[in-house]
Structures are given as C-alpha cells and as structure tokens.
C-alpha positions as CSV (number, residue, x, y, z in Angstrom):
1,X,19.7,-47.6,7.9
2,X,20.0,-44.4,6.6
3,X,21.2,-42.4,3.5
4,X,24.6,-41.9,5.1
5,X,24.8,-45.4,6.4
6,X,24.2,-46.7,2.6
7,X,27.0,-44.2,1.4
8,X,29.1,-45.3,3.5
9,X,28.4,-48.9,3.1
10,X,28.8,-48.3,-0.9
11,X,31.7,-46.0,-0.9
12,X,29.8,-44.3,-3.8
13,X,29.5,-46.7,-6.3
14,X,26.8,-46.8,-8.1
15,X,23.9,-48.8,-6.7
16,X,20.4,-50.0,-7.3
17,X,17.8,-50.3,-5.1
18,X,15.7,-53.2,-5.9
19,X,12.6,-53.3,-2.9
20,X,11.0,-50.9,-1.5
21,X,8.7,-51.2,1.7
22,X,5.8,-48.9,2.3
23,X,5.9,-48.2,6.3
24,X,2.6,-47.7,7.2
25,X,0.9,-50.4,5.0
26,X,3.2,-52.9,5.0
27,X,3.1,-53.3,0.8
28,X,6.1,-54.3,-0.9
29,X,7.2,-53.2,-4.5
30,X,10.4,-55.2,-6.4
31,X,11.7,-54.1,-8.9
32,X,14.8,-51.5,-10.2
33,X,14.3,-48.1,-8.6
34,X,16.7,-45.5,-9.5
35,X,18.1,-43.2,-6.8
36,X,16.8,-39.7,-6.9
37,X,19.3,-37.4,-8.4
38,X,19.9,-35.5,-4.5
39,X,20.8,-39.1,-3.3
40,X,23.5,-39.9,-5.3
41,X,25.2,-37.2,-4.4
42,X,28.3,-37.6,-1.9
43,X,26.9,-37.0,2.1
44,X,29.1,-34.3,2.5
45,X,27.4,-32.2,-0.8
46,X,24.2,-33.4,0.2
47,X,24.4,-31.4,3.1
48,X,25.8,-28.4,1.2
49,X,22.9,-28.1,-0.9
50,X,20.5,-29.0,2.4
51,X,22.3,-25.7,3.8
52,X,22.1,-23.5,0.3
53,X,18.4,-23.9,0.9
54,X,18.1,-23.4,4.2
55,X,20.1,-20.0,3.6
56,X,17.5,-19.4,0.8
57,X,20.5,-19.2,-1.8
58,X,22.7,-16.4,0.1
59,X,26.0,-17.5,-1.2
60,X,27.6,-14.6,2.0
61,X,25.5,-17.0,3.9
62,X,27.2,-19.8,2.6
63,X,30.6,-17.9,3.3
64,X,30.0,-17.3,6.9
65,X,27.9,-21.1,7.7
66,X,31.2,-23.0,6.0
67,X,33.9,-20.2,6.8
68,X,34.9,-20.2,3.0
69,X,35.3,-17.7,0.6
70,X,32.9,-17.0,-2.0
71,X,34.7,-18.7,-4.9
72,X,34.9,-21.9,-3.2
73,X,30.9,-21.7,-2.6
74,X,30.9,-21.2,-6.3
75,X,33.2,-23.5,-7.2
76,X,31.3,-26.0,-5.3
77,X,27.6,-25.3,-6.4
78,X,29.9,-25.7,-10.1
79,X,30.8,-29.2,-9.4
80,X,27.0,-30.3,-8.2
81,X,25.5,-28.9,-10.7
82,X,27.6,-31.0,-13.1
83,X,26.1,-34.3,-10.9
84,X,22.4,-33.0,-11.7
85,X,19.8,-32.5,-14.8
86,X,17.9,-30.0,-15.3
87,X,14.5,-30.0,-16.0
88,X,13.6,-27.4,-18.8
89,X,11.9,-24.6,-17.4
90,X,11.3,-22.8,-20.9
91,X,10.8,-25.2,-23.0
92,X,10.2,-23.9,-26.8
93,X,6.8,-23.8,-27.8
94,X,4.8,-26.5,-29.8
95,X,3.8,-25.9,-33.5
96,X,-0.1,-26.2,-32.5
97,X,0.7,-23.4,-28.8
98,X,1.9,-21.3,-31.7
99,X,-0.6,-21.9,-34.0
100,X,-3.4,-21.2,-31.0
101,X,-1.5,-17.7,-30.3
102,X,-1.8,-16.7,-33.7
103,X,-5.5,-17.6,-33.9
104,X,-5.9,-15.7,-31.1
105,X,-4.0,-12.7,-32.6
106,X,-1.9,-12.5,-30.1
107,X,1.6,-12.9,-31.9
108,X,1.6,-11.8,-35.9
109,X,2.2,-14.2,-38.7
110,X,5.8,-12.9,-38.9
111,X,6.6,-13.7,-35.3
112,X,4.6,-17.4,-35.6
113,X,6.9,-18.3,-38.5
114,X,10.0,-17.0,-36.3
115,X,8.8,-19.1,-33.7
116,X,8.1,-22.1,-35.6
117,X,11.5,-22.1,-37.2
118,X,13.3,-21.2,-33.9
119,X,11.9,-24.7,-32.2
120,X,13.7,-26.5,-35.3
C-alpha cells in the first residue's frame, strides 16, 4: 500500500501508525509513530511541493508545469506552509556562545550585553 492508497483509505483524518516493519531484516517496532510532517499533507500538495523541488523553487516554473498564474503558486505554497513547522535556522545565541565570543574578543562588552538581553 502506498501513501496515496492510505490517504485515500483515511480521507485525511488524522491517523497513527502503530508498527513498523524493517524490509530487509525482518524486525518489527510497535509502538505510536507520528507521520512525518510531508505525509500528512493532502496527495494532491504533496506532489506540489515534490514539483517545487524538482523546479529548484522557480515559481515561473511552477506557472508553466501547473498552467496557473503566479499568485495561485503563491497562494498555494501560503496554505502548506501553514500545515508545516519550521525548524529555527537562526536560533539566538546561548549566554555561554556569547560569553566565548567575548573571551575571544571578537564582539565588545557592549554588543555581548546587547546580545544577551536580545535572547530574553
């Protein structure tokens, strides 16, 4: 069965996968597995985002692969975006990353302080 199969089967609600079979060994794990965030997504917008990737993120590609205009590729990436977290790419820094900089001299005393009271 595949992921479209299971979608299908589910009519998007909400499920929980609760074994999981390794092929090529044979071992089995039970337990509650959540579904990756990509998976829970509809099939139709999982193949949207399968074909923003593939186009590298050309949202003219987008425009010409779907034959829409470029607000409704916009519109679209809007409302998956709202189904997904983000992982924190720039998260602030720690009190003791800060305090290492400074010993290093490589921020002032002034801009540590800044720093420290900016991750409050």
């Amino acid at each position: 069965m595949d992921w479209q199969e299971l979608t299908d089967l589910t009519r998007g609600q909400p499920f929980v996968v609760e074994r999981v079979r390794l092929a090529g060994s044979g071992v089995v794990v039970e337990g509650q597995f959540e579904l990756p965030q990509l998976a829970q997504l509809s099939v139709d917008d999982q193949v949207f985002v399968a074909a923003f990737v593939r186009s590298h993120g050309s949202i003219k590609e987008m425009e010409r692969v779907f034959g829409v205009s470029y607000p409704t590729i916009k519109s679209r990436l809007n409302r998956i975006a709202e189904h997904l977290d983000f992982v924190d790419t720039d998260p602030a820094p720690t009190g003791a990353d800060v305090v290492d900089r400074l010993r290093r001299g490589e921020i002032s005393v002034q801009e540590a302080l800044a720093e420290l009271e900016g991750s409050r």
